[in-house]
C-alpha angles and dihedrals in degrees: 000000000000121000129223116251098212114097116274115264134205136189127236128209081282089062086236108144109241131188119261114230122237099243085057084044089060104031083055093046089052100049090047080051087050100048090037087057084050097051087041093055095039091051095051101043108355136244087287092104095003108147135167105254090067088054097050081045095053097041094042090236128151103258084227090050097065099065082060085068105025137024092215154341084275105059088045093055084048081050098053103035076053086051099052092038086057092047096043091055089049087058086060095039084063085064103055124116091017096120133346096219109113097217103041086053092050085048095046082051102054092041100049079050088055093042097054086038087058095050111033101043089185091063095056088044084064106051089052105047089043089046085050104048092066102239134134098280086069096060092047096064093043084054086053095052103035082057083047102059085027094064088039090060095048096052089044103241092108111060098191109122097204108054088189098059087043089054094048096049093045093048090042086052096054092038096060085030094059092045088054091049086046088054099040101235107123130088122241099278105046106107092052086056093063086044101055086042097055091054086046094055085044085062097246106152122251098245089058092043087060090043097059101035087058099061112083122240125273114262101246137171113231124204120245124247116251101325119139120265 
């Protein structure tokens, strides 16, 4: 990614554009190495050991210079789970407006999940440990994906009665679909075969499946993951 070289701006309460100083430039560029060195950790091993002396290590961070952006492991753990919600929902944001058929934008979703899953295996490191570890992020996308198949029952295009039990097997799919792309062990078109399988469960008809699967994904830009603007 290449960086501008013009000096950062910000906007105050006026909405004017002012400089930011150089002391602001590098405590922000510490704290995104701080929380990269976080995201980094959780994805390889999880949060299960994680201290902070890993994180300043890894960020190359003075041990004394974390408490100046954060009051402990637990709050930057809270920061990057937020981080990665927030850029996780911009993935899908991206998406927004591309078609107006149900089935073929749950499909685009699921697929642009797979896809980034697939290539940035960190990414999808990530998702599973902080899914694993319990805490709110995994209710929030159950929440995403529980407003997904709901909207899809009540226009019809999506035929399963309880939307619980839906959620919970979709989820439960790309959840074990994006642990086997992380590990490598899964053929080409694997991940049009969950797919495929998801919008099956959901009661989409076979005919239409094929239809939409057969349709490429849309080219999208997807923001990048704490890197500085």
């Amino acid at each position: 990614m290449v960086k501008s070289a013009l000096p950062a701006l910000e906007e105050n309460a006026s909405g004017r554009r002012l400089l930011k100083s150089r002391t602001d430039r590098r405590r922000e560029d510490t704290r995104r190495k701080l929380m990269r060195a976080t995201y980094e950790i959780v994805a390889e091993r999880g949060l299960e050991g994680l201290v902070i002396q890993d994180i300043t290590a890894r960020a190359d961070v003075g041990y004394g210079s974390f408490y100046n952006h954060f009051p402990s492991k637990e709050a930057i753990v809270s920061a990057a789970i937020e981080a990665f919600r927030l850029h996780t929902k911009g993935m899908y944001e991206s998406l927004d407006g591309l078609t107006s058929n149900r089935v073929e934008a749950f499909a685009n979703d699921v697929r642009v999940w797979l896809r980034v899953a697939k290539t940035d295996r960190m990414w999808g490191w990530f998702m599973i440990r902080a899914v694993l570890a319990g805490n709110d992020f995994r209710f929030g996308i159950a929440d995403l994906i529980r407003r997904a198949v709901a909207a899809g029952v009540e226009e019809g295009v999506f035929k399963h009665a309880d939307v619980d039990m839906a959620r919970e097997t979709v989820a439960g799919l790309l959840l074990l679909a994006t642990l086997k792309l992380v590990s490598g062990e899964v053929d080409d078109d694997y991940a049009d075969r969950i797919i495929s399988t998801a919008l099956s469960v959901l009661g989409v008809p076979e005919a239409t499946i094929l239809e939409v699967m057969a349709k490429p994904l849309p080219d999208v830009e997807l923001p990048s993951f704490l890197e500085a603007a």
